[in-house]
KETOR-596930 format. One record per residue (C-alpha): residue number from 1; residue in three letters; x, y, z. Coordinates in steps of 0.02 Angstrom, whole numbers, plus 50000, padded with zeros to 5 digits. Each point is the difference from the previous one (the first is absolute). Layout:
N
pt n NUM&res ALA&east X&north Y&up Z
...
REM end
This chain:
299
pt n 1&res UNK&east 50000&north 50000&up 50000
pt n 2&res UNK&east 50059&north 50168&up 49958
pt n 3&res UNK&east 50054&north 50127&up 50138
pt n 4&res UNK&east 49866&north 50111&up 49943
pt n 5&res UNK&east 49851&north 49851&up 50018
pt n 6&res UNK&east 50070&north 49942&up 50150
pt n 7&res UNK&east 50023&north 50153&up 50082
pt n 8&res UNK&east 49809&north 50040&up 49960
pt n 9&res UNK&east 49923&north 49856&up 50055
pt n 10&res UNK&east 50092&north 50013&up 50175
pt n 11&res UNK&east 49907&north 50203&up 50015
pt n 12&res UNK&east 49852&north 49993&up 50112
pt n 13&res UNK&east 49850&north 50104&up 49910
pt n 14&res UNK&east 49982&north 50156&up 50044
pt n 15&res UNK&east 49810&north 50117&up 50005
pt n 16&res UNK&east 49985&north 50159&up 49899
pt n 17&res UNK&east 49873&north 50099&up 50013
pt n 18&res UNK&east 49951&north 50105&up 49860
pt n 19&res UNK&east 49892&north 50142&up 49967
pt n 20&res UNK&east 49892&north 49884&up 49854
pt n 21&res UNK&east 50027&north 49835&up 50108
pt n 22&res UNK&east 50105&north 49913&up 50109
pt n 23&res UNK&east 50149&north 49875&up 49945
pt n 24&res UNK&east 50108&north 49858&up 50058
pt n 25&res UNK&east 50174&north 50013&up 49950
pt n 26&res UNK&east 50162&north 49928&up 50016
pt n 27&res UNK&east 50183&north 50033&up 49900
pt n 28&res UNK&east 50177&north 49968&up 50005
pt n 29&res UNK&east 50136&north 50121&up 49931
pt n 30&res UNK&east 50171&north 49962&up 49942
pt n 31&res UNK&east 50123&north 50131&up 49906
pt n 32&res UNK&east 49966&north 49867&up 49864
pt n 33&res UNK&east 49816&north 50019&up 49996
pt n 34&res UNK&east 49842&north 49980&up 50101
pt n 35&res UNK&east 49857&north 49899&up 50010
pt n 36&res UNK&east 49828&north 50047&up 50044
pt n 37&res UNK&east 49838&north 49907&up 50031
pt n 38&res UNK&east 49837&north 50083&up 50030
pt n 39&res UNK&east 49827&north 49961&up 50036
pt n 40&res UNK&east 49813&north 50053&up 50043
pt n 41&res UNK&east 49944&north 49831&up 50059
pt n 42&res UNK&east 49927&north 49975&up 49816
pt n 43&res UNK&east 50141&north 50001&up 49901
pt n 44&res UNK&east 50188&north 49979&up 50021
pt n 45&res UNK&east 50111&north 50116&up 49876
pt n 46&res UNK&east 50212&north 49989&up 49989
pt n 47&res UNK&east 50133&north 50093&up 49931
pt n 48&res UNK&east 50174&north 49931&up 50017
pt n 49&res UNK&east 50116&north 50126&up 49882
pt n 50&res UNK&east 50222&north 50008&up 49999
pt n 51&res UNK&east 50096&north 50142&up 50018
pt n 52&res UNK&east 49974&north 50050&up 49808
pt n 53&res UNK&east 49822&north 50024&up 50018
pt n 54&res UNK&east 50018&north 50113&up 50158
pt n 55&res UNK&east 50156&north 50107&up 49905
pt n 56&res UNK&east 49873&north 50031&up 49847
pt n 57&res UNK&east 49838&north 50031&up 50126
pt n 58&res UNK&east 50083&north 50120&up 50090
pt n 59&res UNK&east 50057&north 50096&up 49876
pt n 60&res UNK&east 49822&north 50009&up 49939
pt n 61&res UNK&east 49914&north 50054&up 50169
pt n 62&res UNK&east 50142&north 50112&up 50080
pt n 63&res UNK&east 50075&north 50086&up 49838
pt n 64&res UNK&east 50084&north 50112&up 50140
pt n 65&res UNK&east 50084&north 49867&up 50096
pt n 66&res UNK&east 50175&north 49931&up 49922
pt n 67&res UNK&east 50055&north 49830&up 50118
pt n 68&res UNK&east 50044&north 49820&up 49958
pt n 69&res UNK&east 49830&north 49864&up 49996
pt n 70&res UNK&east 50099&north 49945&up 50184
pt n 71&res UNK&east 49971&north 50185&up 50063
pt n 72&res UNK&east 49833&north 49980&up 49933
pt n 73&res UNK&east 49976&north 49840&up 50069
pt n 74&res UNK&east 50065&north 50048&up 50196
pt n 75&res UNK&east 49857&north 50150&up 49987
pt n 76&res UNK&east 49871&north 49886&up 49967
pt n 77&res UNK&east 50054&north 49887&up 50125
pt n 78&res UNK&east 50011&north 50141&up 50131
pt n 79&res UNK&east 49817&north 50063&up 49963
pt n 80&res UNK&east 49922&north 49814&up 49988
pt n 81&res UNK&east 50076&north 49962&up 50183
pt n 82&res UNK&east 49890&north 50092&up 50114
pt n 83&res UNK&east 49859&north 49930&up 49902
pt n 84&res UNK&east 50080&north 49811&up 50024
pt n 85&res UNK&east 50031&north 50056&up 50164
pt n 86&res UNK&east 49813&north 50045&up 50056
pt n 87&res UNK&east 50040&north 50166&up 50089
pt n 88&res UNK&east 49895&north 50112&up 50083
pt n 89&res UNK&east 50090&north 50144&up 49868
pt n 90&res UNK&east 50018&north 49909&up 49857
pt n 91&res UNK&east 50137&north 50125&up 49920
pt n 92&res UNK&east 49960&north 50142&up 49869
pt n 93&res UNK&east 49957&north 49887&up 49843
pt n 94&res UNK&east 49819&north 50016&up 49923
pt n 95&res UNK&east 49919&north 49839&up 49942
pt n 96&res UNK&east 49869&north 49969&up 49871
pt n 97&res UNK&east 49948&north 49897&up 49853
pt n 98&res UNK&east 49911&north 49977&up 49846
pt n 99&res UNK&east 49945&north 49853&up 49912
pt n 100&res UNK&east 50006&north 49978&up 49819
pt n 101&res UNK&east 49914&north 49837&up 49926
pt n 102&res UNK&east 50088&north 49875&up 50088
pt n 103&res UNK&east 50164&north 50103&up 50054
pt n 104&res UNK&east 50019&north 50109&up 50146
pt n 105&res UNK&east 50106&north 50153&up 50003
pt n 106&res UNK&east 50060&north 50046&up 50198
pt n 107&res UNK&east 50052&north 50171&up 50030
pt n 108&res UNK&east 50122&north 50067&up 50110
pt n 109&res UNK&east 50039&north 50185&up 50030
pt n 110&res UNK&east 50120&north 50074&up 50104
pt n 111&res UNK&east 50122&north 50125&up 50006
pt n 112&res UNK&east 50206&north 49984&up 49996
pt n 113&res UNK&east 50106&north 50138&up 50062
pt n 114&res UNK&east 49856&north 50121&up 49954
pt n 115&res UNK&east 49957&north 49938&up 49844
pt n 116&res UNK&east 49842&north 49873&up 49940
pt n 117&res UNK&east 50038&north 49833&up 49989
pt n 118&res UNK&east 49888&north 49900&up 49899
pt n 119&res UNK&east 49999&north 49797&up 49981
pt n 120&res UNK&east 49873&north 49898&up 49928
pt n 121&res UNK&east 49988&north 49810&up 50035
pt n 122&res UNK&east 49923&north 49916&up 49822
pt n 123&res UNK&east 49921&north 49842&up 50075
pt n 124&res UNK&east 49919&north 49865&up 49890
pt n 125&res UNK&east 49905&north 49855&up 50058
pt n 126&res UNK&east 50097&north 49875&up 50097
pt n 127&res UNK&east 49990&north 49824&up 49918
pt n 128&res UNK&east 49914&north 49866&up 50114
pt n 129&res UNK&east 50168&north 49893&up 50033
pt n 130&res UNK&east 50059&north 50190&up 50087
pt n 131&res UNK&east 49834&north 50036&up 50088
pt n 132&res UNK&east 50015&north 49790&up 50067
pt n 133&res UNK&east 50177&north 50041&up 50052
pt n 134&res UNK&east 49960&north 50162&up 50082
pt n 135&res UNK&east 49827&north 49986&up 50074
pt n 136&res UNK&east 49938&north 49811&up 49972
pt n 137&res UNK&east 50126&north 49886&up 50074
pt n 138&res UNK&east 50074&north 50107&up 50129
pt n 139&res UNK&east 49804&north 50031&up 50063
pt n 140&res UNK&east 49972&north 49810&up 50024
pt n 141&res UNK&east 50172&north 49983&up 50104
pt n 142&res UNK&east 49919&north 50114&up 50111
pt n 143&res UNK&east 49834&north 49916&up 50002
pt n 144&res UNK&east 50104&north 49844&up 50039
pt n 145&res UNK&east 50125&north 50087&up 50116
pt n 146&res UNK&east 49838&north 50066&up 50111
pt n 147&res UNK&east 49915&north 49854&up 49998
pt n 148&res UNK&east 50148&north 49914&up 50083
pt n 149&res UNK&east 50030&north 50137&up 50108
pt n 150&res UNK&east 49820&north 49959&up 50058
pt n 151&res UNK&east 50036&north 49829&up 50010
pt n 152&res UNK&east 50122&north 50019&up 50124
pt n 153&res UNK&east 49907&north 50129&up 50114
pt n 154&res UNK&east 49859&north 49880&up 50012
pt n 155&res UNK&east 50103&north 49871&up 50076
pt n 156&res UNK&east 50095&north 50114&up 50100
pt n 157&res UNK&east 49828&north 50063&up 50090
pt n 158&res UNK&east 49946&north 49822&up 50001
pt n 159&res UNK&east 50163&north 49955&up 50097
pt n 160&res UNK&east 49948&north 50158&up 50092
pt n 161&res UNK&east 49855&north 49944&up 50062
pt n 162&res UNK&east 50099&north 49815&up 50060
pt n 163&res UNK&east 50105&north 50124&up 50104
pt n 164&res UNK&east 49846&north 50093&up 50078
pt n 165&res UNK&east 49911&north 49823&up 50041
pt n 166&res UNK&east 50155&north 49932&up 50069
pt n 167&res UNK&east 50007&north 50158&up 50132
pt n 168&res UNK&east 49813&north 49981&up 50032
pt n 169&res UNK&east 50014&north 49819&up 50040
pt n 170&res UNK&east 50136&north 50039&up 50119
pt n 171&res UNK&east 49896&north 50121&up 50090
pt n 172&res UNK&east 50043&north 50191&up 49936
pt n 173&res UNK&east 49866&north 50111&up 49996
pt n 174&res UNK&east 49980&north 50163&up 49880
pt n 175&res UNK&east 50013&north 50158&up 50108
pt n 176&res UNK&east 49921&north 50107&up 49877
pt n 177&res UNK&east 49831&north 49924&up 49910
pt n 178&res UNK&east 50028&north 50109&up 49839
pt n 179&res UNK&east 50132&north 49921&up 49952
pt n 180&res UNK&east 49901&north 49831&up 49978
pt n 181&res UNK&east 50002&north 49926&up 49835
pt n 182&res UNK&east 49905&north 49824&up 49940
pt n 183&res UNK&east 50114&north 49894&up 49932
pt n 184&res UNK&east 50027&north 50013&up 49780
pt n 185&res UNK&east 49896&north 49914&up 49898
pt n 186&res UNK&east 50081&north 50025&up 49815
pt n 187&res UNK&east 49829&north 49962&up 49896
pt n 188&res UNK&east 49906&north 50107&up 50138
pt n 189&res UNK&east 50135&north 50141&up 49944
pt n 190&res UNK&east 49982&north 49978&up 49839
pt n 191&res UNK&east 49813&north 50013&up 49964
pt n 192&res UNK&east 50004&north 50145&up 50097
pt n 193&res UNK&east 50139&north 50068&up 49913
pt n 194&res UNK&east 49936&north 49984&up 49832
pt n 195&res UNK&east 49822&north 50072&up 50050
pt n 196&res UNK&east 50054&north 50145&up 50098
pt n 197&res UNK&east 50176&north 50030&up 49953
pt n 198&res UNK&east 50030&north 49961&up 49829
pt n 199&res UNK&east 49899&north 50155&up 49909
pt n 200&res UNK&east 50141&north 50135&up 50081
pt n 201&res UNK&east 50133&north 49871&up 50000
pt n 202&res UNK&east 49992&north 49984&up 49805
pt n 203&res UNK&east 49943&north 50192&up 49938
pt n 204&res UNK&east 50140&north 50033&up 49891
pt n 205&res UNK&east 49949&north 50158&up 49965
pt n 206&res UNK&east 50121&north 50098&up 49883
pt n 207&res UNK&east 50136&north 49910&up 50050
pt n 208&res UNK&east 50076&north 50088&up 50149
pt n 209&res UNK&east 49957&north 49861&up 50138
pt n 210&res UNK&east 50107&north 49865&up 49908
pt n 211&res UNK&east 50146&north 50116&up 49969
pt n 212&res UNK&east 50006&north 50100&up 50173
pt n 213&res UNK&east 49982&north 49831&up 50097
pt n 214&res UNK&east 50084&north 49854&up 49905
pt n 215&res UNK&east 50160&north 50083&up 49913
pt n 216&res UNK&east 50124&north 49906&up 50112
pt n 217&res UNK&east 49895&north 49809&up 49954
pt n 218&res UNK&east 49986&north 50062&up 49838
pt n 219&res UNK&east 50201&north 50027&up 49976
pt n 220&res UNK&east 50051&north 49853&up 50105
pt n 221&res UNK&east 49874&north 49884&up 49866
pt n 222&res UNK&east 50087&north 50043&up 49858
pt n 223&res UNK&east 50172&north 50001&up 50086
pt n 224&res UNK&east 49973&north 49836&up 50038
pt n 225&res UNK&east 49929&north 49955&up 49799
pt n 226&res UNK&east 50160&north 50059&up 49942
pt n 227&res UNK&east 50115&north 49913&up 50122
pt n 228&res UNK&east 49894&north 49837&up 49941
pt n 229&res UNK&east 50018&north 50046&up 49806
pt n 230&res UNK&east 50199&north 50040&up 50017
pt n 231&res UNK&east 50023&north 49829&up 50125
pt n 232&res UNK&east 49941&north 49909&up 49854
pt n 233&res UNK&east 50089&north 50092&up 49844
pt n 234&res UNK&east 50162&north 49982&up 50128
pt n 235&res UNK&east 50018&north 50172&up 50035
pt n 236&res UNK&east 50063&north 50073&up 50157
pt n 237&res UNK&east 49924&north 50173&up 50107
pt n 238&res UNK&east 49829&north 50023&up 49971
pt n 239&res UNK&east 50029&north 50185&up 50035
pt n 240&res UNK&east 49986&north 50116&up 49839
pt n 241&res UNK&east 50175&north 50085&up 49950
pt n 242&res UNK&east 49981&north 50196&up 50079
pt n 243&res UNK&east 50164&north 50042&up 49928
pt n 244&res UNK&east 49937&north 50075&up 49857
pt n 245&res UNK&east 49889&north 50140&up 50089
pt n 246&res UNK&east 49999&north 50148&up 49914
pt n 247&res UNK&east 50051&north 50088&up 50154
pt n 248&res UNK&east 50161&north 49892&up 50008
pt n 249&res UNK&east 50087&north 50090&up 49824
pt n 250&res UNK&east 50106&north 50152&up 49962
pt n 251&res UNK&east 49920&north 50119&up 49855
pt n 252&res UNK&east 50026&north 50144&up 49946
pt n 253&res UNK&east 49880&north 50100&up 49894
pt n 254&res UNK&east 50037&north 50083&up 49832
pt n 255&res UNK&east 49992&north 50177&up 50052
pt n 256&res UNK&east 50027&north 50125&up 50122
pt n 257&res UNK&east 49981&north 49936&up 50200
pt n 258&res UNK&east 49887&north 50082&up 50109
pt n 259&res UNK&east 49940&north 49961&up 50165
pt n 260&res UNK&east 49987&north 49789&up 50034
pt n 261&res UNK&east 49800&north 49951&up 50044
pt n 262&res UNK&east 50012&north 49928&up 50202
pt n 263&res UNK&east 49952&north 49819&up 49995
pt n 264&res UNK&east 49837&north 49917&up 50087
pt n 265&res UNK&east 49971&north 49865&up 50126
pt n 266&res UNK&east 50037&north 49813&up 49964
pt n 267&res UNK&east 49900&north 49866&up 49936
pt n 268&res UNK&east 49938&north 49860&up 50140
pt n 269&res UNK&east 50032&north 49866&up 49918
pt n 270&res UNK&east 50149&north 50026&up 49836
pt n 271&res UNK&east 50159&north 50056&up 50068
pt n 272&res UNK&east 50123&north 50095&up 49904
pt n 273&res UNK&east 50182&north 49996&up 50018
pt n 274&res UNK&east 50068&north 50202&up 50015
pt n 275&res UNK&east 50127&north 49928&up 49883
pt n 276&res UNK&east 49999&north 49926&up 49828
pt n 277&res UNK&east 50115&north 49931&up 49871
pt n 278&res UNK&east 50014&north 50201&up 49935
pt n 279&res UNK&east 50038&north 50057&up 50166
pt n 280&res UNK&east 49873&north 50122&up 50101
pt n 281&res UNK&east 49852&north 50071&up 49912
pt n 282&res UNK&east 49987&north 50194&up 49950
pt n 283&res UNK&east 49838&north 50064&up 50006
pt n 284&res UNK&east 49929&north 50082&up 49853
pt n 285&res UNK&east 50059&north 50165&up 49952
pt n 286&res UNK&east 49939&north 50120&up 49889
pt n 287&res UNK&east 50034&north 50084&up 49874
pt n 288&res UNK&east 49868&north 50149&up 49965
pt n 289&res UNK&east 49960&north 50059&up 49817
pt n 290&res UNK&east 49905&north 50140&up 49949
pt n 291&res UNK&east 49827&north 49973&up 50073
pt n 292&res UNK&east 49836&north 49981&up 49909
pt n 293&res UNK&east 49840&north 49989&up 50055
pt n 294&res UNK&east 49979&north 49866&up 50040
pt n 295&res UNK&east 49478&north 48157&up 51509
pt n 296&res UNK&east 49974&north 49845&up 49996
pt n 297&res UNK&east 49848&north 49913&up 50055
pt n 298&res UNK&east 50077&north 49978&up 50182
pt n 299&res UNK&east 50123&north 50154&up 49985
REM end
């Protein structure tokens, strides 16, 4: 699997809420490229583009900005973090989108050392072997993961209740009456459960339950898919390369430096070397032209 793929599948999802809607999202950046997968809870749209296509993109949207794709690349990284992050201030980026037949165009706006910053994301509809890779597999390891994890808090109350028994029968007496609990009965829970419960417990809403509550399960799922996959092709560390990040090179833009952009907060879950094969990162500078106008069930 490619660093790019594998370093995607390993995000957690991420909510965005949007003036027109609200999204699920979830990316990985590299100073190679990024990937990007996006969805409403209808559809599922992907863009996964090199450093070529960023170069020639950028040079479309920010005709005032001269930096290498990399530069490019460690912005959009930068803005997309707080969003990754969840934050209460989610940085100074503007999202929204537009949908076009089957494509969706994501907008970002923001501003770089005074000057607009533009970046679209062109997103086309994931294929179903991405959307099973991404959203269908890893979502049954969890079903499977929780059910176990229910498994074994039944029997640990069940043993729980041995314990209780045991002190009864040797003649211990609760001191406090509202703390008294009849002993588990696991279809009694059930049938409850699914008649009172299971209407709240299952509202998935636009999405934000699953990703504010179940990013960690969600990440350690497909960790463990990939350490599976690579056990079997004979590969070694599961963990995705992170020396490629685009805030681990050295570049240097085309024209005259101004002042470097401050960097924000760190992802949860990728970590990025402060180092790369290039040495450390600059941060885009600019060169100014003329302007224009311009839980579980137990949990």
């Amino acid at each position: 699997m490619e660093e790019l793929e594998q370093g995607l599948l390993m995000q957690p999802w991420a909510w965005l809420p949007l003036a027109e809607n609200s999204l699920v999202v979830k990316a990985y950046i590299t100073k190679q490229g990024y990937a990007l997968l996006v969805s409403d809870l209808q559809q599922v749209w992907h863009e996964q583009v090199d450093a070529s296509v960023v170069s020639q993109r950028a040079k479309e949207l920010n005709k005032r900005l001269t930096a290498p794709p990399a530069a490019f690349l460690c912005h959009l990284d930068d803005l997309l973090r707080p969003l990754l992050k969840d934050t209460a201030c989610p940085g100074k980026a503007t999202f929204s989108c537009d949908r076009v037949d089957e494509a969706m165009i994501l907008r970002v706006q923001s501003e770089l050392s005074g000057l607009p910053f533009y970046w679209n994301f062109h997103c086309i509809l994931a294929n179903p072997s991405l959307v099973s890779q991404h959203l269908i597999r890893p979502l049954m390891g969890m079903s499977l993961a929780l059910q176990c994890q229910g498994r074994e808090l039944a029997t640990l109350l069940r043993m729980k209740d041995l314990e209780i028994q045991d002190y009864q029968e040797s003649g211990a007496v609760l001191s406090r009456d509202r703390l008294k609990t009849e002993p588990f009965e696991e279809n009694s829970f059930l049938e409850q459960f699914m008649v009172e419960k299971l209407p709240e417990a299952c509202h998935v809403g636009d999405g934000r339950p699953f990703v504010m509550h179940l990013q960690n399960l969600y990440v350690a799922v497909t960790r463990q898919e990939i350490q599976v996959r690579q056990e079997h092709q004979g590969t070694g560390d599961p963990q995705p390369s992170s020396s490629t990040s685009p805030q681990g090179t050295e570049n240097q833009l085309l024209s005259q430096p101004e002042e470097p952009v401050s960097s924000a907060p760190s992802l949860p879950v990728t970590e990025k070397d402060p180092t790369g094969p290039s040495g450390p990162v600059k941060r885009p500078q600019l060169s100014k032209v003329k302007r224009k106008k311009l839980r579980g069930l137990f949990s």
